[in-house]
C-alpha positions in Angstrom: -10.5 16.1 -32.0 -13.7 17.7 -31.6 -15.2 18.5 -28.4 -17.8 16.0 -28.4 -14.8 13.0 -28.9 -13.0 15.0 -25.9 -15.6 15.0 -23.5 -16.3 11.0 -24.5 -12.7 10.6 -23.8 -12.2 12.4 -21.0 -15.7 11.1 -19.1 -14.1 7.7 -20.5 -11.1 8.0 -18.5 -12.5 9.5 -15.5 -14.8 6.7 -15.0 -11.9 4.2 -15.2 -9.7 6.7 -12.4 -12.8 6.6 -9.9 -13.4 2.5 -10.4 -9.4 2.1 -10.3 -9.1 4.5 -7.0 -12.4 2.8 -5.5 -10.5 -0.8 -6.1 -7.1 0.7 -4.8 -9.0 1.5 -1.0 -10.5 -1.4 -0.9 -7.1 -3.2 -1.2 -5.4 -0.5 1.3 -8.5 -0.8 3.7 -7.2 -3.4 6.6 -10.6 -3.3 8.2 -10.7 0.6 7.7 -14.5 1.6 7.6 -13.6 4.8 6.5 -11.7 3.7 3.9 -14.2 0.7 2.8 -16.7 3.4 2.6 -15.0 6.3 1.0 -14.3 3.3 -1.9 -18.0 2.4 -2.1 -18.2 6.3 -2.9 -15.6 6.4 -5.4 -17.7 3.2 -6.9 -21.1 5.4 -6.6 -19.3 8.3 -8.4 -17.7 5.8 -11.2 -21.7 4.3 -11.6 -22.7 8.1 -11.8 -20.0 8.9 -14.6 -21.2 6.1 -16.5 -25.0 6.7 -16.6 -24.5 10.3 -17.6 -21.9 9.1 -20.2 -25.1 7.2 -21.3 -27.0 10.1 -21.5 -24.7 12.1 -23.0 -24.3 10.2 -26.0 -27.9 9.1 -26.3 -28.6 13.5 -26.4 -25.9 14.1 -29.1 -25.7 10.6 -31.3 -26.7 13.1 -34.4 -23.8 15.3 -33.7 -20.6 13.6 -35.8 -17.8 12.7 -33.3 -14.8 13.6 -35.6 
């Protein structure tokens, strides 16, 4: 796997951790601001990861991913 492919996969999974963490609060929260707000966080970092995934393939489409 080349490193381009790897860093696909891994900002791939690490999106899907953050969105998957950020929904795990909110179902733990019980009227918890601190946890309803640490989850809108971990959905602020999963929109992050996804907008510079964006980038990141938009910057390197001419570079062959295998």
């Amino acid at each position: 796997m080349s490193l381009k492919g790897f860093h696909i996969l891994f900002i791939s999974l690490s999106i899907l951790l953050s969105f998957g963490f950020g929904v795990w609060l909110l179902s733990m929260a019980a009227g918890s601001l601190l946890m309803v707000l640490a989850a809108v966080f971990s959905f602020c970092v999963a929109g992050g990861l996804f907008l510079y995934a964006r980038k990141f393939l938009a910057k390197f489409k001419h570079i062959s991913s295998m």
